[in-house]
C-alpha positions as CSV (number, residue, x, y, z in Angstrom):
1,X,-7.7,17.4,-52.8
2,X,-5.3,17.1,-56.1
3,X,-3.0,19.4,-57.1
4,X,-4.8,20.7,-59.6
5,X,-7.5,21.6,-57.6
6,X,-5.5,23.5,-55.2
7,X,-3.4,25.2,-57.7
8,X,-7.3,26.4,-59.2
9,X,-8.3,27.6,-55.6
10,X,-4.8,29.5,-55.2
11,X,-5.1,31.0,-58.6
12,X,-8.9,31.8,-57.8
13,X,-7.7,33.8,-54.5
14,X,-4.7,35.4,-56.3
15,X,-7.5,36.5,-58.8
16,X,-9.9,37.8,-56.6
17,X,-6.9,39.8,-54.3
18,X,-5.9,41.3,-57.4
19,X,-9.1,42.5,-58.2
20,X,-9.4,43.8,-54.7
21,X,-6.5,45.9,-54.9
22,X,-7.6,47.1,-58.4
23,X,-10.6,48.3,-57.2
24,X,-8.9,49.8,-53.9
25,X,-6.8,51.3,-56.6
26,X,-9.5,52.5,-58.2
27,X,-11.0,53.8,-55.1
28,X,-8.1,56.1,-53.9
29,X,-7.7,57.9,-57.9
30,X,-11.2,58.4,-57.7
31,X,-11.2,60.0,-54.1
32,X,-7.9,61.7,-55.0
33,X,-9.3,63.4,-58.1
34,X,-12.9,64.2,-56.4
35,X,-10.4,66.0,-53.3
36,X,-8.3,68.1,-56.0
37,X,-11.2,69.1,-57.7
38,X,-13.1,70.3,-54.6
39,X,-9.8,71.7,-53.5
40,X,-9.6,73.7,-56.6
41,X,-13.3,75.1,-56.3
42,X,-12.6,76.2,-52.9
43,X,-9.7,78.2,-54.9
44,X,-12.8,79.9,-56.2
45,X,-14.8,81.2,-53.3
46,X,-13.0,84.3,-52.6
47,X,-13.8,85.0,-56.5
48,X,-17.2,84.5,-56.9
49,X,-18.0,86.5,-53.1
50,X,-16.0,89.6,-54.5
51,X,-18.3,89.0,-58.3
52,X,-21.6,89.5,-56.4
53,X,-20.1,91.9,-53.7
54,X,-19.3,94.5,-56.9
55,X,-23.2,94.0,-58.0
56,X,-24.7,95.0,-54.5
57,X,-24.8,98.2,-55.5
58,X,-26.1,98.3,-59.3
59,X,-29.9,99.6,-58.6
60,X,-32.1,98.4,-61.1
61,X,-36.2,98.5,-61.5
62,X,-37.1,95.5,-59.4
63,X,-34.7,94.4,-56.5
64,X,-33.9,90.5,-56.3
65,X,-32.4,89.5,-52.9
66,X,-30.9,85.8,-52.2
67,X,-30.1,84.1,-49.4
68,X,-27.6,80.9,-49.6
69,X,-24.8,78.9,-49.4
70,X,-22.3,78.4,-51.9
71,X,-25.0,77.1,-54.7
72,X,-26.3,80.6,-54.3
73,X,-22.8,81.7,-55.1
74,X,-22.2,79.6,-58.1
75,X,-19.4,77.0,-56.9
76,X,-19.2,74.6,-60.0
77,X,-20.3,76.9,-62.5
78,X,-18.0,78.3,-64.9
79,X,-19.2,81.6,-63.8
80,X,-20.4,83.2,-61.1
81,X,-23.5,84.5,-62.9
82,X,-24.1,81.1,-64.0
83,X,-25.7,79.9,-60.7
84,X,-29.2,79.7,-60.0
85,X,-29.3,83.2,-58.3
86,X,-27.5,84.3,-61.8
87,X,-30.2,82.3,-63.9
88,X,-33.2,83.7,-62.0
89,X,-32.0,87.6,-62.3
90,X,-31.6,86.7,-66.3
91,X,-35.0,85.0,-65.8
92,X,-36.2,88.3,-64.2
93,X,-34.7,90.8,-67.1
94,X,-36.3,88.6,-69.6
95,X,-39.8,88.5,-68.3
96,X,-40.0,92.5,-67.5
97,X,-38.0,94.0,-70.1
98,X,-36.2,95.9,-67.1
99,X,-33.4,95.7,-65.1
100,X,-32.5,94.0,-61.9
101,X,-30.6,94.7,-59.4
102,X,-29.3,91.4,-57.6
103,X,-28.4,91.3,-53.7
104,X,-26.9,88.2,-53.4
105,X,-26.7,87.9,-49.4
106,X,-25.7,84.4,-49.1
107,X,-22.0,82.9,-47.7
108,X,-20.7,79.6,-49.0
109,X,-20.5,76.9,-46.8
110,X,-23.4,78.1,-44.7
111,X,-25.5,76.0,-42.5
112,X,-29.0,76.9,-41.2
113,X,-27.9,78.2,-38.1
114,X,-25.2,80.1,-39.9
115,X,-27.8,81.6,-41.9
116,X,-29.6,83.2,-39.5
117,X,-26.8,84.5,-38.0
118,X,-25.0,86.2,-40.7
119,X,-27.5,86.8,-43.6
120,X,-30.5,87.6,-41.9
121,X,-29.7,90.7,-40.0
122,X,-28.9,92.2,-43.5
123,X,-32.4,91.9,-44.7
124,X,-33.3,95.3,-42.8
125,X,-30.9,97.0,-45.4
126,X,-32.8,95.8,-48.7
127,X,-36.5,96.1,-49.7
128,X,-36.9,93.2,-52.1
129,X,-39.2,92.9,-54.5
130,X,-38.4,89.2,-55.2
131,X,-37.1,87.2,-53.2
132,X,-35.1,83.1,-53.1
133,X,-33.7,81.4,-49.8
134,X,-32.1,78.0,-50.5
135,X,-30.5,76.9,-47.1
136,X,-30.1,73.1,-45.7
137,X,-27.7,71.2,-47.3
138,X,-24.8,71.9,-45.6
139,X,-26.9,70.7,-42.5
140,X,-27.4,67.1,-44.0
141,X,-23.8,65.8,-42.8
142,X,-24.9,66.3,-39.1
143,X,-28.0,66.4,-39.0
144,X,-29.9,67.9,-36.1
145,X,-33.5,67.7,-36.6
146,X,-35.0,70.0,-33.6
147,X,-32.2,72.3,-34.3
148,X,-32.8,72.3,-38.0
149,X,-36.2,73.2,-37.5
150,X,-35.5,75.9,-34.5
151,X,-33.2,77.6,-37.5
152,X,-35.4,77.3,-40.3
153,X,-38.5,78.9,-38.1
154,X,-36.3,82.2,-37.5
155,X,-35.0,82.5,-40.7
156,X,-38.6,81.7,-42.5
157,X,-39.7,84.3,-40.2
158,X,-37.9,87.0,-40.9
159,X,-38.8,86.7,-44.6
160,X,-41.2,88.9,-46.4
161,X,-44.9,87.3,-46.9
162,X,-43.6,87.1,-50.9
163,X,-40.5,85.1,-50.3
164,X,-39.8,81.8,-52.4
165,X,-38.0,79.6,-50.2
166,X,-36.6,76.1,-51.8
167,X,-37.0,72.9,-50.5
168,X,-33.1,70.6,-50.4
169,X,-31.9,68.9,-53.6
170,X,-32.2,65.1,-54.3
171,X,-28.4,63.7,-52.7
172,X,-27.4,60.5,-54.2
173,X,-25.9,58.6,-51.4
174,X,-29.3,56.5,-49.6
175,X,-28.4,57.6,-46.1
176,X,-28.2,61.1,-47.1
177,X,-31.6,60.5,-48.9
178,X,-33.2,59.9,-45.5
179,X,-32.1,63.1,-43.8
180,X,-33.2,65.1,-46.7
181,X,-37.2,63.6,-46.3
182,X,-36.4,64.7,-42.9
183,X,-35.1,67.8,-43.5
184,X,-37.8,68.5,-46.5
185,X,-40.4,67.4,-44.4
186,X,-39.7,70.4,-41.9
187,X,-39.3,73.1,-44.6
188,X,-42.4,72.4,-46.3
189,X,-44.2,72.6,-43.2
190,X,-42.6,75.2,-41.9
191,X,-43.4,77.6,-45.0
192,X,-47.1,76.6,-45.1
193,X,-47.5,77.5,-42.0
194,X,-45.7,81.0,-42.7
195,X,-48.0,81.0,-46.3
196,X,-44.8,81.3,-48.2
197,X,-44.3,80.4,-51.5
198,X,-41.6,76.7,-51.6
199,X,-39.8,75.9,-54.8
200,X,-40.1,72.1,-55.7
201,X,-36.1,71.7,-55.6
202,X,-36.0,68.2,-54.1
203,X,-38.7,66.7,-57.1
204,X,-37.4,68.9,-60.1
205,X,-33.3,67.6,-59.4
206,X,-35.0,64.0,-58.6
207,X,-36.5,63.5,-61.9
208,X,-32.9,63.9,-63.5
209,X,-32.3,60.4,-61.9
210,X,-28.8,59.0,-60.6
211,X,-27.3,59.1,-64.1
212,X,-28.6,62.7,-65.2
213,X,-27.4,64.1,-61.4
214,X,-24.3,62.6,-62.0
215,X,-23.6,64.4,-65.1
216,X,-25.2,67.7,-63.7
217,X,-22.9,67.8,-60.5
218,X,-19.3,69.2,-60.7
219,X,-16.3,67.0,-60.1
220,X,-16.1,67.7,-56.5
221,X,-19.3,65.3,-56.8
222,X,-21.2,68.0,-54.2
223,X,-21.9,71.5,-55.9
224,X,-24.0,71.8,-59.3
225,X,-22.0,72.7,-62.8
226,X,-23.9,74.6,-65.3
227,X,-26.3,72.2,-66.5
228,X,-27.4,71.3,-63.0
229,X,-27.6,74.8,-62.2
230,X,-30.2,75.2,-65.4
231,X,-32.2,72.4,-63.3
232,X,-31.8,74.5,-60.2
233,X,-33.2,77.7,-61.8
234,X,-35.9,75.7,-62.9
235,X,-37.5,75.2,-60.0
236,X,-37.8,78.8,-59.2
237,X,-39.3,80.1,-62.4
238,X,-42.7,79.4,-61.7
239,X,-43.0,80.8,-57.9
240,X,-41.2,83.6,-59.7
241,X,-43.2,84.2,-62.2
242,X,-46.1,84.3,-60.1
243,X,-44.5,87.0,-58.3
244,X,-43.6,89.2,-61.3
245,X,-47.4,88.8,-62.0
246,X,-48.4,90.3,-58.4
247,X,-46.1,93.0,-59.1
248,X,-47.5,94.1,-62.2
249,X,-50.5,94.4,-61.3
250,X,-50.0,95.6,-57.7
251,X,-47.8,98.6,-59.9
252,X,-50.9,98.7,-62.4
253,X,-53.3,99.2,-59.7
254,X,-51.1,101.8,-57.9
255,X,-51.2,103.3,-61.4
256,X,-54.9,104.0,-62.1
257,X,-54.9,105.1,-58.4
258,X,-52.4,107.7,-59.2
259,X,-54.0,108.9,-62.3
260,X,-57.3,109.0,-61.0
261,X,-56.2,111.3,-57.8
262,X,-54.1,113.2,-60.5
263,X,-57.0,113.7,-62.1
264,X,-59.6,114.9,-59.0
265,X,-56.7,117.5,-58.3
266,X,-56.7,118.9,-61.7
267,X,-60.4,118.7,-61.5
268,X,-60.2,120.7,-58.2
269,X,-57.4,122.9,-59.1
270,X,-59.9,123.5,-62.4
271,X,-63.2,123.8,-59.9
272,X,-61.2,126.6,-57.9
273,X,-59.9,128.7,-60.8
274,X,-63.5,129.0,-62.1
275,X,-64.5,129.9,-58.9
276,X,-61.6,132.7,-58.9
277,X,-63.0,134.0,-62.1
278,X,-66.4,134.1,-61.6
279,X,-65.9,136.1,-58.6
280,X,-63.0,138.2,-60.0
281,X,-65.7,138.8,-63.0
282,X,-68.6,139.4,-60.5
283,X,-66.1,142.2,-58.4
284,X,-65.6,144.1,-61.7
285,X,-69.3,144.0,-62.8
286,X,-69.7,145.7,-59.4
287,X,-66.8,148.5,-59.7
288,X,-68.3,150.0,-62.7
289,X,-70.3,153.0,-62.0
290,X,-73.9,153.0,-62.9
291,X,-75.0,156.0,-65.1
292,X,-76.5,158.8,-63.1
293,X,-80.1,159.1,-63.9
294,X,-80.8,162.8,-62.4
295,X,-82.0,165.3,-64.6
């Protein structure tokens, strides 16, 4: 081998090491940002639990009750309200003209089995008229499918016949991919067995691809920012919708009820009075004396 030839291969090796550490370089300012920026919306949960904690008791015409992990509480957002649990309440107000009051149950950094622990029990406390459950993802770093299922069963169970229960968002990473279908797989199941309503989560964030979940994901590279939060919300609005519909014209029907049994007792009440008179009318035709007739 020449020189030359040698001092080439060297050079190519020197090359291809410093590229190596460049990119290891690369690496640790990428993971070091992604860690401070998770660290700093972790900063935030205390904030956005005390945000929905002050709304629990704001009454409103219909009644929207959540159940969550920290996407329910709006971690990435640049405000609370600017989750999807936010996004569906505004949804709400906009589609009835009324108010809502929100109940936002869930508890970031809840698992399945954390879930039913912790949030469920509550749901004795509020009669909801609509209702979202988005629980899973936390699940997906140790995965457990027979306990997964075990969890989603009891809390799918002790959900209302109208609930709208969301299936796990598209995760970029390929391994993670797999125990989503997994994971997906169970939920859908599970609700269609329980005839509840499921959210298409999983296809609506999918169709954003890799570039558009990038961009919709906050820094921490795990929690939604606003714009993925809009996608979120989106894949509610039409199981919620439907709902709203069932409402008004469960309340429309309960309406003509009312007015037609409000209208049998004034028809009654009117019946009896006429009945009161004509015999009040017949008991004075009787107390007046008949002229006497002797001569």
């Amino acid at each position: 081998m020449s020189t030359r030839s040698a001092f080439g291969i060297l050079a190519g090796l020197g090359g291809t090491a410093a590229a190596a550490a460049g990119g290891y370089a690369f690496w640790r300012r990428f993971m070091a940002k992604r860690e401070a920026a998770a660290d700093a919306l972790n900063s935030l949960l205390p904030v956005h639990s005390k945000w929905w904690r002050d709304r629990f008791g704001q009454d409103g015409s219909l009644t929207y009750v959540a159940l969550g992990d920290s996407a329910a509480q709006g971690i990435g957002a640049s405000s609370p309200g600017g989750s999807y649990v936010g996004r569906i309440a505004a949804h709400i107000r906009r589609s009835t003209h009324g108010t809502v009051g929100t109940v936002n149950l869930s508890i970031s950094g809840s698992t399945t089995y954390r879930c039913k622990v912790d949030q469920v029990p509550k749901l004795g406390s509020h009669e909801a008229d609509v209702m979202t459950v988005a629980i899973g993802a936390n699940d997906i770093g140790d995965f457990d499918p027979v306990g997964f299922e075990k969890n989603i069963r009891s809390i799918y169970g002790a959900l209302p016949k109208h609930a709208i229960v969301a299936d796990l968002p598209f995760m970029l990473l390929p391994e993670s991919e797999k125990k989503v279908a997994s994971a997906n797989a169970i939920v859908r199941r599970v609700a269609d067995e329980l005839g509840l309503a499921v959210a298409p989560l999983y296809a609506t964030t999918r169709r954003q691809g890799y570039i558009g979940t990038y961009r919709n994901t906050a820094k921490d590279l795990f929690h939604p920012n606003d714009r993925g939060y809009r996608v979120w919300a989106s894949a509610f609005y039409p199981a919620v919708e439907a709902r709203l519909a069932r409402i008004a014209a469960e309340r429309a029907a309960s309406d003509v009820t009312a007015s037609r049994r409000e209208t049998s007792v004034a028809a009654g009440v009117a019946d009896r009075a006429h009945t009161a008179a004509s015999a009040l009318s017949r008991q004075d035709t009787d107390s007046i004396p008949l002229p006497d007739r002797r001569r």
